[in-house]
N, C-alpha and C positions, 0 to 999 in steps of 0.2 A: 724368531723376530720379536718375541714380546719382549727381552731384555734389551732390544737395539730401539725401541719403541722410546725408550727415551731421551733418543737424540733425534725427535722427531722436532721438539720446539726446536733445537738449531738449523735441522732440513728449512725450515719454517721461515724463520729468519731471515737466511741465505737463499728464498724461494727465487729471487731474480735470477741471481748466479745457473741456478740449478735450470729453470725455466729456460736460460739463453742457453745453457750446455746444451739441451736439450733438439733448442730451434737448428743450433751448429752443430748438432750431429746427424741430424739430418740432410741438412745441407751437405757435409761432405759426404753422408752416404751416396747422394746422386750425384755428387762431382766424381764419385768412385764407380759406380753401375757404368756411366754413360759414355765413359774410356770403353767399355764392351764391345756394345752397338756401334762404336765406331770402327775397332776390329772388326767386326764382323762385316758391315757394308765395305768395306776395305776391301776383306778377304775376296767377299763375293764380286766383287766390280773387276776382281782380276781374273777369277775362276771363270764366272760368266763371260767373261770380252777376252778370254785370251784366243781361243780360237777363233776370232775375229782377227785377232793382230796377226797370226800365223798367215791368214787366209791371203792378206794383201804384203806377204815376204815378195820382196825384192822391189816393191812400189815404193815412190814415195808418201803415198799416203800412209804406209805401216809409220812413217816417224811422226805423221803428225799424231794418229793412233797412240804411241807412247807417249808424246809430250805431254799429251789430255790424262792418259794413264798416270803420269808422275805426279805433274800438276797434282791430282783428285788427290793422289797418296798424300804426296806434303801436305795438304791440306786438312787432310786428315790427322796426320802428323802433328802438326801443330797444335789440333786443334785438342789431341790427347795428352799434348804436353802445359796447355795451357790449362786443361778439365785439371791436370794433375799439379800444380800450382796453385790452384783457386783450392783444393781438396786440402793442400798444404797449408795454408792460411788459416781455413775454417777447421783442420784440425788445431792449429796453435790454440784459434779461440775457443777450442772444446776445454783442452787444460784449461785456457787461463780464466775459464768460471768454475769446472767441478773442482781442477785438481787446485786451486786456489781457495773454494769452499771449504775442500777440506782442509786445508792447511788452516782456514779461519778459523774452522770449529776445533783443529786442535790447540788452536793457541786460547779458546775460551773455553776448551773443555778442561784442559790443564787448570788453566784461571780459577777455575770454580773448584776441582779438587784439591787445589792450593790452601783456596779462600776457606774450604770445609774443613780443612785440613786442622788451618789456624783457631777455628772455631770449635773445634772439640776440647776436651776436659782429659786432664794427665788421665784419666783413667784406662784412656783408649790408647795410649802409649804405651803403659803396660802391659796390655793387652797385646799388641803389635809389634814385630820387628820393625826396623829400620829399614831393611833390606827390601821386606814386603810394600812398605810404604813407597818406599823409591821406586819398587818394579810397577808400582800400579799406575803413577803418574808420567811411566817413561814407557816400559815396554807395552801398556796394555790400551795405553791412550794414542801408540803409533797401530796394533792391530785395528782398534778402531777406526783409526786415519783411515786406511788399506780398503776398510767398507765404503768411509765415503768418499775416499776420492777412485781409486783402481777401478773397488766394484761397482759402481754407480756408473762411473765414465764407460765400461768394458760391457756392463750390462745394458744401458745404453745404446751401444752401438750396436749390440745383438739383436735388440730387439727392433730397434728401426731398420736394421737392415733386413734381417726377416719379415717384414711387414712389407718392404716397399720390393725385395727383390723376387722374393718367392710367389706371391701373386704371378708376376710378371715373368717368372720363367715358367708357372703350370702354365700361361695364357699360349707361351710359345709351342710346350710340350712336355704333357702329362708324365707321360715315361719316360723322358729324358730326362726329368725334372726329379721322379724316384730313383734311378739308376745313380744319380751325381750323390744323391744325398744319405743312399743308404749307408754308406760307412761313416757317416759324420755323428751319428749318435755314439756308435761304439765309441771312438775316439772322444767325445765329451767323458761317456762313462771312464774308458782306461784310464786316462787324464784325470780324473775325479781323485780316483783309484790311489794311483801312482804318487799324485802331488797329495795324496794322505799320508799316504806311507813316511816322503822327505820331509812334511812337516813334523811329522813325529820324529823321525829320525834328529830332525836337525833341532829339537827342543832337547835331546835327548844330548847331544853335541853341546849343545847350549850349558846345560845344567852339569856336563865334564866340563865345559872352560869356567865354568865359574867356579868348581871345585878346585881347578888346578888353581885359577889366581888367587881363590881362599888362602890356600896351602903356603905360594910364594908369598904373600903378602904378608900372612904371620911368621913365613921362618925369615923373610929381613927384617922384621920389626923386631924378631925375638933374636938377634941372631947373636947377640953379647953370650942371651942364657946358652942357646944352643952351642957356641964355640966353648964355654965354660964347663960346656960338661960333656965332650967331644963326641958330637951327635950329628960328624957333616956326613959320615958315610950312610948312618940313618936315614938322614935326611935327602941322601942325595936319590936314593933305593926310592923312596916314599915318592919320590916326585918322577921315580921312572916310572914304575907303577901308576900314577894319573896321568903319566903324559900317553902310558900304551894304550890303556882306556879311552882317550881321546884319541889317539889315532887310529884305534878299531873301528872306533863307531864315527869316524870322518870318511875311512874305508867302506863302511858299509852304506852311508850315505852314498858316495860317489856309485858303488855300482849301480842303485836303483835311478840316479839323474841320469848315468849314461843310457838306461832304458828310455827317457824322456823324449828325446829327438826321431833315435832311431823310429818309434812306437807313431810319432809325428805324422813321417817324411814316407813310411810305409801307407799309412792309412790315406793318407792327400793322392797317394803313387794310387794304388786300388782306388780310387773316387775317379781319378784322371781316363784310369781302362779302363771301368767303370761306362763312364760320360763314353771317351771314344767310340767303346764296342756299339752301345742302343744307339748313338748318333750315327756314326755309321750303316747303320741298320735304317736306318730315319732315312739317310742321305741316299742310298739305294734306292729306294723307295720311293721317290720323291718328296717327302713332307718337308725334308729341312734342307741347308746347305752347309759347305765345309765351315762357312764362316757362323752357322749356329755353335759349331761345335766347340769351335776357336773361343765363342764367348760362352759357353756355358764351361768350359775348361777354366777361363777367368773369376766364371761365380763361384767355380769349385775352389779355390785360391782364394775368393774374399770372403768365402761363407768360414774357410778353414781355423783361420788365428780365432773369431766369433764363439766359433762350438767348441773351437778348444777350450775357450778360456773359460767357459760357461762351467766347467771341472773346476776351473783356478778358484771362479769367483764362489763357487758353493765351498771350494774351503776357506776362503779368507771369510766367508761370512759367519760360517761354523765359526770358525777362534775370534773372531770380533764377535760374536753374542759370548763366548765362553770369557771374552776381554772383557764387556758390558756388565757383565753378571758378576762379576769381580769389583768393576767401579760400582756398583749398582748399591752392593754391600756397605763399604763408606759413605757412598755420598744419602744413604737412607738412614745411617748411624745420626741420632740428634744428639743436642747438647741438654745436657740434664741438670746444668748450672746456668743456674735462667734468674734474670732478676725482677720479683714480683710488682716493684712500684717505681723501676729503674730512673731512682732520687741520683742526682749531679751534685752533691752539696761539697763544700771544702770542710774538714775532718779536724776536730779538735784533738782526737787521738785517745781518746779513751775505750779500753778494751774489757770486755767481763765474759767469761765464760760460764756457762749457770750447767752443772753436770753432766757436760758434753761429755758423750760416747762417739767413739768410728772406730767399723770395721773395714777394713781394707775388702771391696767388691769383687777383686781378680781374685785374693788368696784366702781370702775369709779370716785373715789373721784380726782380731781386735788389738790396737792401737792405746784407743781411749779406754777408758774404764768411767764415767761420772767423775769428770775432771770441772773444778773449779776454783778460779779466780778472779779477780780485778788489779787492771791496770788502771789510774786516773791518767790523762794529760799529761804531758812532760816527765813522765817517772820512766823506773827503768825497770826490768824484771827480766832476770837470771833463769832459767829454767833447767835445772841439772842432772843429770841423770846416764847411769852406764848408757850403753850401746841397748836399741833396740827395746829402751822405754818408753818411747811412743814424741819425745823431745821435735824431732822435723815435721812429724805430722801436727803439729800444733802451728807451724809456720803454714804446711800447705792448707790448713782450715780457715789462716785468717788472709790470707791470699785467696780464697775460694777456688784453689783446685781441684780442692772434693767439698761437697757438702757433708753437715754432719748426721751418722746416724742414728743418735738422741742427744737430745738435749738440745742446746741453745748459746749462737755466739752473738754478743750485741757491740757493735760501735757506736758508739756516742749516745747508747741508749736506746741504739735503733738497733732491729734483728739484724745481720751482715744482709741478710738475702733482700733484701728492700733496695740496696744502693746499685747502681749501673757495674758492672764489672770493668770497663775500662777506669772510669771514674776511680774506682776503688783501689784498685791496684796501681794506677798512674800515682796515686798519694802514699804508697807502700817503695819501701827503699829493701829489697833484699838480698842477702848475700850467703848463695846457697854453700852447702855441702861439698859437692860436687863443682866444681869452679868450671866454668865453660867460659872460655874465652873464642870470638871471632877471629876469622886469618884476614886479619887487616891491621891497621896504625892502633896503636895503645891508645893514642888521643881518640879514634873513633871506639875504639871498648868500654870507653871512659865516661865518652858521650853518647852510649848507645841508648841506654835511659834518660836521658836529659837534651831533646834534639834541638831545643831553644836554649840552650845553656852558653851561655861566652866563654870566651876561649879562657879567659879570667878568674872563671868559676870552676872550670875542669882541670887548670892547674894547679885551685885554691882545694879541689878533692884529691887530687894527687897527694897534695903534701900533707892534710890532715889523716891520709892513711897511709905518711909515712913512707909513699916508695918512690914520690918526686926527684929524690936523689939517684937512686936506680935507675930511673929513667933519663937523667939528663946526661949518665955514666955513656947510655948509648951513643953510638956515632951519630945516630939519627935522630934522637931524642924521641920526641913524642908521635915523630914521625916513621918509628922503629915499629917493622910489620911482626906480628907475635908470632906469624904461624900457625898450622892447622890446630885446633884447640890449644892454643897457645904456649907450643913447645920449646918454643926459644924462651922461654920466662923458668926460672926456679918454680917449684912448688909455693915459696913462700910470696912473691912475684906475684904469681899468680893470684893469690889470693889476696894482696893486699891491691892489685888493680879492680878485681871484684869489688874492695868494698869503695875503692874511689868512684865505682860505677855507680853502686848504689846511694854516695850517698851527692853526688853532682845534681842529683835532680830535687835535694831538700826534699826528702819525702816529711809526713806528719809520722809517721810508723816508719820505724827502723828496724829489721829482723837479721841477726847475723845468727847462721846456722852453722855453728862450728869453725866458724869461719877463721880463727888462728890456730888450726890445727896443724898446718904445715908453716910453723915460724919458731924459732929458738925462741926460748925466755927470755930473753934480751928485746928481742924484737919485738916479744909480744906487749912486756911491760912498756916500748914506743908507744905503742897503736894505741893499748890502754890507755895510756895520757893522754893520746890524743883524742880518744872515742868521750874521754870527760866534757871536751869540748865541745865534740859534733853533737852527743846526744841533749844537750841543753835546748831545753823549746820543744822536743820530741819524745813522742813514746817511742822506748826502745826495747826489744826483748835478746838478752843476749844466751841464744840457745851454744849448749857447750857439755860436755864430759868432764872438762880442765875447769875444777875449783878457781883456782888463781882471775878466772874471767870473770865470775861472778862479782868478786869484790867491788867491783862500780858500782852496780846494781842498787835501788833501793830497798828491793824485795826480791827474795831469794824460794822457790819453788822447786824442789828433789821430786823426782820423778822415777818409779819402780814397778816395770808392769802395767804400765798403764795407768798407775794413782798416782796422786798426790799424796804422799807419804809424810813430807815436811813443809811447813811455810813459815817465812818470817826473814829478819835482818842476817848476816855471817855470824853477828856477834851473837844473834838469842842461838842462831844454828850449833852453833861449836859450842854453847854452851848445855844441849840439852845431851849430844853424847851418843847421837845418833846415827844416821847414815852420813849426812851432811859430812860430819866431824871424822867419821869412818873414810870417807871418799877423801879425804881433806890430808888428813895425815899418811894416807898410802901416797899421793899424790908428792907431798914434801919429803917423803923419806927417798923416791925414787929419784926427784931433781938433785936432792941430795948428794946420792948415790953415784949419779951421773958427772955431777961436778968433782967428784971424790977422780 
């Protein structure tokens, strides 16, 4: 219970809800007992009086005898039909506070792993699948649920009905009252037991069906490769194989449920002969009558679903602490990109980096090496360099989604870590690597950074990045939905909506990482013309591999390893004979080449 401890402030919260489940479950506990005692004076007023009615056969007073006999029943009748009615009511209002509670706190427990979610640093991304992320906020926040609404509500009823009905059958009778009850622990236990077993099982079930859709979902994604290199019969083998897997262990599953009922309806059967035989025993005797027997047969049937479920509930509470202990983990995860004096200022756009170092914290790779430069206001700066010289982590340092691990990045003079992070990056325009587009309208992709931006302005970023024509090409125009990471778009598409994304919202800093990687030469020399335009009034760093991109630039930075290797204009760069120049001319002999 110590890791379910912290869903005590939401118990807390929702203390009314919980407080009136509470009041209506007792309530219908005794609209459920007192249906007994009416059987029972029933039974007895007939057992008692019948040889009474006998006695006066063939009189007419046997009829009135019956009439008064009838009458009593119907009235009793009714009066079990209306107890069970009223029981009916005040259970609806038993749900609709716990099993509503729970529903509340999972719509705020969600909320807030959401909220944590959003508030963590890329670091904890790397760190995490996707996969994992999704099952925590879906499957382990519904185990959750199961504690506070099933067990709570289930537990609940156990306990006040033990309180209010056990009392009151020892008062009737002591051994009648042990004889009903002794198979009711077995059955909590085997139930405990049994419903372990299927919970295992059926995670086990769980973790083959997620196998198999793994399987299906990559062989029709990939199904171009796999028909091209004739791999159905493979493939078809491969998926018999996870489907028998699955239906082994759905097989083995089912026989341990089919033990569930049976295990039941035997043990409630022995409670029932049980109660008969000492009651009987009782009834000889004179201590009881038939109609004790009749209601303690009743307590034996309401006490039954109670202690069964008492097994259920100790397993869903098991996997909701083993679910808690899972959320517990994230949502105790902080953020480590914290801003010291969190300043709101608007950004003249001047960048310097004073011999900044980072290592990357998941893989221990260093990145930076005592990297340094200065951007002033309105200038541009190119940053070039192969693959895997450290060029994108320079984007994600002045975005702050890692800090650095020496040295020192300042804007406008000021350290970065001083300014508010939303502030900061609200004034930052980027256009990553990796192109990720929304499965929604192009115009909402457009505007997904600019949520105040006129419709005016997002057609006016369209066309300075060039793919306004593209887009008007569609039937739908702006209105035209991309797709899951936006698969109905080219590569080139793609990436030229990125940069209309980034730059809709007029940032002060403009960062395009790579960002004409997927576009012809033709296309790219568009964009270029037109990024002369966009970047006027802004600092812009155009991170790239492709010499050809630099050439706007005012300053130009090669990067190798982590250093700065070269600095200065294209023209001092190609003149000194260097990497620059080296990069430069492998680059025009391969366009070359290709136009050849």
């Amino acid at each position: 219970m110590k890791e379910l401890s912290y869903l005590n402030k939401y118990l807390w919260k929702y203390k009314y809800h919980l407080i009136l489940g509470v009041v209506f479950t007792v309530i219908s506990n005794i609209f459920q007992i007192i249906p007994a005692q009416m059987v029972r004076y029933a039974l007895n007023l007939v057992s008692e009086n019948i040889s009474v009615y006998r006695a006066f056969e063939g009189l007419d007073l046997q009829n009135n005898i019956y009439d008064a006999f009838a009458s009593s029943i119907v009235i009793y009748a009714l009066l079990i039909l209306i107890l069970a009615l009223l029981r009916g009511v005040f259970l609806f209002m038993v749900r609709q506070t716990i099993i509503v509670m729970s529903r509340l706190i999972e719509f705020d427990l969600k909320n807030e792993i959401y909220a944590h979610y959003q508030s963590l640093p890329l670091s904890f991304y790397r760190r995490n699948n996707t996969g994992d992320l999704l099952n925590r906020i879906s499957e382990d926040v519904s185990k959750v649920r199961m504690y506070l609404g099933p067990s709570i509500m289930y537990g609940l009823n156990l306990i006040t009905l033990f309180a209010i009905l056990i009392p009151y059958m020892l008062s009737i009778s002591v051994s009648l009252t042990l004889y009903a009850l002794i198979p009711l622990p077995i059955l909590s236990i085997s139930i405990y037991y049994v419903n372990n077993i299927i919970n295992r099982r059926s995670e086990e079930i769980q973790e083959s069906q997620s196998g198999l859709s793994t399987f299906v979902q990559e062989a029709f994604s990939g199904i171009r490769v796999l028909k091209s290199f004739t791999r159905e019969k493979d493939s078809v083998m491969k998926f018999t194989r996870e489907s028998d897997e699955y239906k082994d262990r759905s097989l083995e599953l089912t026989k341990v449920q089919s033990l569930f009922f049976p295990l039941i309806l035997g043990l409630i059967g022995l409670s029932t002969i049980l109660t008969i035989y000492a009651g009987s025993a009782e009834v000889i005797n004179g201590t009881l009558t038939f109609g004790h027997i009749a209601e303690f047969i009743i307590y034996v049937n309401l006490l039954t679903w109670p202690v069964t479920s008492l097994g259920w509930i100790s397993s869903i509470i098991q996997r909701a602490a083993a679910s808690q202990k899972r959320l517990n983990e994230f949502l105790k995860t902080e953020n480590n990109i914290l801003s010291t004096e969190d300043l709101e200022v608007e950004l003249a756009g001047e960048i310097e980096f004073r011999d900044v170092a980072f290592t990357y914290p998941d893989s221990g790779i260093q990145a930076l090496k005592n990297v340094s430069f200065q951007v002033h206001p309105g200038q541009s700066l190119a940053i070039i360099g192969t693959t895997g010289s450290g060029k994108s982590t320079i984007a994600n340092l002045i975005s702050r989604m890692y800090d650095t691990s020496g040295g020192q990045i300042l804007i406008d003079g000021r350290d970065i870590k001083k300014y508010n992070l939303i502030s900061l990056r609200s004034q930052i325009g980027y256009v990553p690597q990796d192109v990720f587009l929304f499965s929604d309208t192009i115009y909402n992709n457009i505007a997904f950074g600019a949520t105040e931006a006129t419709e005016e302005r997002i057609i006016d970023a369209a066309k300075e990045a060039d793919v306004y024509h593209n887009i008007m090409d569609f039937p739908n125009g702006f209105n035209t939905r991309v797709g899951e990471r936006g698969i109905t778009l080219s590569g080139g598409q793609k990436q030229r909506v990125s940069i209309a994304r980034a730059i809709s919202r007029d940032p002060k800093i403009l960062m395009l990482d790579d960002a004409l990687s997927a576009v012809d030469t033709k296309t790219e020399n568009t964009i270029l013309n037109s990024m002369k335009r966009i970047m006027k009034g802004r600092t812009s760093l155009i991170i790239s591999h492709r010499v050809s991109s630099a050439k706007l630039a005012d300053k130009i930075i090669v990067l190798d390893d982590g250093h700065v290797v070269e600095a200065g204009t294209h023209d001092m760069l190609m003149k000194q004979n260097g990497m620059y120049r080296e990069l430069y001319d492998k680059q025009t002999l391969a366009e070359e080449t290709l136009e050849e």
